[in-house]
N, C-alpha and C positions, 0 to 999 in steps of 0.2 A: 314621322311621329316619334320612334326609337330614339332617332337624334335629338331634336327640342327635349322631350323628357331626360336622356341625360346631362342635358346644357343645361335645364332646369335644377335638377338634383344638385350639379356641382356647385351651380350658383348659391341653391342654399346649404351647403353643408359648407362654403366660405365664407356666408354668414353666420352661422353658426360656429366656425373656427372663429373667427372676430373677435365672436362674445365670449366663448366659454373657454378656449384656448385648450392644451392636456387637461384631462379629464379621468376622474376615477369615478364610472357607474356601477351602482349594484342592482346586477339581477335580479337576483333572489337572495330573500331570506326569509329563514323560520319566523313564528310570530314573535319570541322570545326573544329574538335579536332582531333591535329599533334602530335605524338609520332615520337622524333628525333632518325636517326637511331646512333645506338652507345653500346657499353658496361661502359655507366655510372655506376656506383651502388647506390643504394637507399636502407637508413637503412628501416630496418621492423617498424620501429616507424612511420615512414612519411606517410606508406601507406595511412592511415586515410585523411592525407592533400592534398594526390597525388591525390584520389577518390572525395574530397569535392572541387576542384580546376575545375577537366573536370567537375566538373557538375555546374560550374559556381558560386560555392559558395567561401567567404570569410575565410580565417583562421587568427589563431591567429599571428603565425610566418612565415614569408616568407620562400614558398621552394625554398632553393638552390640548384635546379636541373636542368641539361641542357637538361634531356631529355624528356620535355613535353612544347612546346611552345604556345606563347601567342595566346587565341582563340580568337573567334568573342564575340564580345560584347553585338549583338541584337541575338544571339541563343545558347542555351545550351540542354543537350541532355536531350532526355525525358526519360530515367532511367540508372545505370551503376547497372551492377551485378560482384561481384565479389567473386572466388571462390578460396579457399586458400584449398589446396590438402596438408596432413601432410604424411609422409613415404618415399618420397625419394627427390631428388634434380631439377629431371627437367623432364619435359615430353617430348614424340616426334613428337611437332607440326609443321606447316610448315614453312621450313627456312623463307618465306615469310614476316612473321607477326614480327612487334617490341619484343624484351626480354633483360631487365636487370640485371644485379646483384644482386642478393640482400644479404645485409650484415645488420649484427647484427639480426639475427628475432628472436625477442621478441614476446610471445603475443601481438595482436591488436586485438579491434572491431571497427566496426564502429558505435557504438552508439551516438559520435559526429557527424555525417553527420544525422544519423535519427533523435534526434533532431532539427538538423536545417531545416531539413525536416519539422518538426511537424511543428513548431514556424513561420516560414512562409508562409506554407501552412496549416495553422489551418483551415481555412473555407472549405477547399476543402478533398477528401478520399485518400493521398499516397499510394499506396501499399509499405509494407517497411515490408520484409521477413526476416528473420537473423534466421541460423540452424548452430549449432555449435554441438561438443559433448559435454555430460553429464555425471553424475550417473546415466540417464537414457539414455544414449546412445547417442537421437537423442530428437531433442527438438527445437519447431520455438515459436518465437516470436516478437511482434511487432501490430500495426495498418494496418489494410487491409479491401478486401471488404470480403465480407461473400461468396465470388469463394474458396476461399481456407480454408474455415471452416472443410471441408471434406478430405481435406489432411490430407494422415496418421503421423501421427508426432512420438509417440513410436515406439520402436521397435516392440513391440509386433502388434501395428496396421500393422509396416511393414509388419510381416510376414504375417498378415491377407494380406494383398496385393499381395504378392507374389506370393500366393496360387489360386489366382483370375485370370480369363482369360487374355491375353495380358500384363500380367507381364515381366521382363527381364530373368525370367528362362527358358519359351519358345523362346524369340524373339532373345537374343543374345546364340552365340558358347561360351558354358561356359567352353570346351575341359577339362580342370583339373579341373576346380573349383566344388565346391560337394555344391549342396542344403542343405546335411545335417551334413554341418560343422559350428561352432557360427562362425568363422573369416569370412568364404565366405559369411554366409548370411549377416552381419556386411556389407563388402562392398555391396553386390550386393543393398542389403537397401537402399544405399546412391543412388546409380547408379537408382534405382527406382524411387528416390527421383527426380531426375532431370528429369526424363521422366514424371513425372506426374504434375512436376511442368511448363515443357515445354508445355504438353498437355491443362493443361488451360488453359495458357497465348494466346495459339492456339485457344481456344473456348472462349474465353471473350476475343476479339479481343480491346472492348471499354472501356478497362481501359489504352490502349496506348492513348487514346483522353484525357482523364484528364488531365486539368491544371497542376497538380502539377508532379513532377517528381517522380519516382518509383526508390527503391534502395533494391535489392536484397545482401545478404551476407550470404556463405555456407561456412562452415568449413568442409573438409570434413577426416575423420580418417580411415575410412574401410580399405585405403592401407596400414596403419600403421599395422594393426590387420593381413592382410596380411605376411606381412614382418618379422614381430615378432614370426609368428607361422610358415611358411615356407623358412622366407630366400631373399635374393634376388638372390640366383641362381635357385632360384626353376621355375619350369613352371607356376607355380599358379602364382607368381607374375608378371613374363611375360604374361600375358595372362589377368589378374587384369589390367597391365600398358594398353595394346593396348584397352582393353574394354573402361578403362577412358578414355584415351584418344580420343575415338570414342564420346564417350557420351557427352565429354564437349565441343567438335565440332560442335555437334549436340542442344548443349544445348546453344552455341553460336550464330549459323544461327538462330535457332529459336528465341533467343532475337531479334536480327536485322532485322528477319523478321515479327513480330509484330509491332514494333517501329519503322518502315519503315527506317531502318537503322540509326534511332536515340539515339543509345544505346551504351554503352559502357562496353566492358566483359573485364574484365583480369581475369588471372589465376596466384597465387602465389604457389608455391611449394616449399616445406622446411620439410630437414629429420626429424630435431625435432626442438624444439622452445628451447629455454633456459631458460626457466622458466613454470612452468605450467599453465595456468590460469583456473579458480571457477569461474562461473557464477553461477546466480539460474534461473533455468527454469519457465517460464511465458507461458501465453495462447495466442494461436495465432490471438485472437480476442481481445486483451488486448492494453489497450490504456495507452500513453505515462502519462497521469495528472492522474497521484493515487492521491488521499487522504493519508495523512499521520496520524499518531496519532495524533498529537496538531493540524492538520488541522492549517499546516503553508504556506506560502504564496510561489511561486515558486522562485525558486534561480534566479538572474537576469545572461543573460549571458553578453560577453564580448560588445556586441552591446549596452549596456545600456548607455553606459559612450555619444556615440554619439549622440544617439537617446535626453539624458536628456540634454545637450548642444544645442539642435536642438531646443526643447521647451522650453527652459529656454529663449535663448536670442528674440528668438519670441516671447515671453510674454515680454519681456523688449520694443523691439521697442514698440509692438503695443501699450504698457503702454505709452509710449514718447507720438507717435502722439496723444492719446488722449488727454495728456496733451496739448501740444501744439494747439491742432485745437479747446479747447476749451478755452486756456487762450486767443487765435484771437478772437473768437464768443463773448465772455465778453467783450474784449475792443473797439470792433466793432463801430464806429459813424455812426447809421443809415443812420442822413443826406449825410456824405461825402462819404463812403465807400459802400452802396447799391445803385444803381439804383430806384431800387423800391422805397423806403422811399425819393431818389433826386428830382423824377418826382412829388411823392406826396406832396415836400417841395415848390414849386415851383407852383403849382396850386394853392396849400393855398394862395402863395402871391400874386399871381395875381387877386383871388376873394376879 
C-alpha cells in the first residue's frame, strides 16, 4: 500500500509539474496584504521587489504585476519569510492558498530588502536570517539577536543536531529515507533547520514586539541532492516531497502564530535556476557596516537624491526668512512702527 501511494503521489505532483511549472506560493498573509487570485507570472528577478513592496517598503522600479494589490498605508507586516525550495517545480499545498507562475528564475537574494531593513531600522535589533547553500552546504547570515547564536549552521553542527534528542530522525516517518546516506541527511538538515528555527521563534515570543520588521530567507537544496541521487520516481523523493511539504506548513503557522498573524511566508519552487550563484559565507552574528580597507565612507542608496533635495531647499527658505526678518528689523522706525517706543514718544512730549 506504501508503495501504490507513493507511485500515486509522484504521478500527480508530475501532473501538476506539467501544468503549473516553478511556482511562487503564498502561505500566509495578513488581511491587509491581498494576493489576487489568478495565474499571472512573475519573472524570478522581481521577487526581491514583490517581498520589499508587502512589507511596505519602496523600490526602485514599479512592479508591473496585477497580482498583489494596493495595501493599507498605516500597517505593514511585522516580518515576511521566504523560502525558495531548489529540485522540482511545485509543491502539494492547499488549493486554498494564492500561486503564480514563475518565469525566468534566475538567482535572487534578498539582500536589498535587508538593507533597507538596516538603514531604517538602524536604532532598533531586526532579526534578518538569510540560509542559502554553500561550499559548506549550509550557512546563515545577517544581524539578529543572540536567540539564534546557538543555531547550528554547518553541516557538520547539523549532524551534531540530529544525533540529539527530538530531532526529525525520530519525530518524522522517514519510511525510505536512511540516516546513513550524505543526500538524506543533506535534506533532513534543512528540514531540521526549520524546526529549530520555528522552535525559537516559539520561545522568544518578544522579538515579534520589536519595532522593526523581521525578514527571514531560506534557500533550500537537500531536495535537489534528493533527486540527483535517486530520481523522481523514486520513493525517497516522494517521501522527501510530503515531509517538505509538512514542514513548511508547519513552518508557516508557526510564523503567523508568533506575529499574531502579521507575517508574510511564501514559497518559491524552481527545478533549477539558470545560472548558478557564489555567495561567501558570514557569521550569523555579523553585522551589515563592515569596515572596509581604506575605511571608506558608505555608498549612498537611491533615497539620497530625495532626502538631499529635502535639505537643500530647507536651508534655502530658512536662509530667505532670515534675510528678510532681518533687513524689516534694520529698517524698523521705532517711533512709528513699535508701540512700545509710540507710547514712550509721546510721554516725552507731554513732559
Amino acid at each position: 500500500n506504501a508503495v501504490l501511494f507513493n507511485l500515486l503521489f509522484i504521478k500527480y505532483i508530475r501532473q501538476q509539474n506539467c501544468v503549473l511549472g516553478d511556482s511562487l506560493t503564498v502561505l500566509r498573509s495578513p488581511p491587509y496584504v491581498t494576493f489576487q487570485d489568478g495565474q499571472w507570472p512573475i519573472s524570478g528577478e522581481k521577487v526581491p521587489d514583490l517581498v520589499a513592496l508587502t512589507m511596505g517598503f519602496s523600490i526602485r522600479e514599479d512592479l508591473d504585476w496585477p497580482g498583489l494589490a494596493a495595501g493599507s498605508l498605516f500597517q505593514r507586516p511585522r516580518a515576511n519569510a521566504l523560502i525558495v525550495v531548489r529540485g522540482l517545480d511545485t509543491l502539494d499545498f492547499p488549493k486554498n492558498i494564492s500561486s503564480y507562475p514563475l518565469e525566468n528564475p534566475v538567482p535572487f537574494t534578498l539582500d536589498s530588502v535587508a538593507n533597507t531593513v538596516h538603514t531604517l531600522f538602524a536604532d532598533s535589533t531586526p532579526v534578518v536570517l538569510q540560509l542559502a547553500p554553500s561550499e559548506e552546504r549550509l550557512y546563515m547570515m545577517g544581524m539578529a539577536n543572540t536567540v539564534f547564536e546557538d543555531l547550528p549552521v554547518t553541516l557538520q553542527q547539523i549532524r551534531g543536531r540530529l544525533s540529539q534528542d527530538g530531532s526529525v530522525l525520530t519525530s518524522l516517518p522517514l519510511i525510505s529515507l536512511s540516516r546513513n546516506n550524505e543526500a538524506d541527511l543533506l535534506f533532513l538538515s534543512e528540514v531540521q533547520v526549520l524546526y529549530d528555527i520555528s522552535a525559537l521563534l516559539q520561545k522568544h515570543k518578544h522579538l515579534a514586539k520589536d519595532p522593526a520588521p523581521d525578514l527571514y530567507s531560506l534557500e533550500l537544496a537537500g531536495l535537489e541532492e534528493i533527486v540527483r541521487r535517486y530520481g523522481t520516481d523514486s520513493p525517497q523523493f516522494a517521501d522527501a516531497t510530503r515531509i517538505l511539504t509538512s514542514a513548511l506548513q508547519k513552518f508557516a503557522d508557526d510564523v503567523a502564530n508568533v506575529y499574531a498573524n502579521n507575517a508574510v511566508v511564501e514559497v518559491v519552487t524552481v527545478k533549477t535556476f539558470e545560472a548558478p550563484l557564489t555567495r561567501k559565507s558570514r557569521s550569523i552574528l555579523q553585522t551589515t557596516n563592515e569596515g572596509s580597507l581604506y575605511n571608506l565612507a558608505y555608498k549612498y542608496d537611491y533615497d539620497y537624491a530625495v532626502v538631499f533635495n529635502i535639505v537643500l531647499w530647507l536651508m534655502i527658505v530658512l536662509a530667505l526668512a532670515v534675510i528678510v526678518i532681518s533687513y524689516n528689523l534694520w529698517n524698523m522706525d521705532p517711533g512709528y512702527d513699535s508701540i512700545i517706543y509710540r507710547m514712550t514718544n509721546q510721554k516725552i512730549r507731554l513732559d
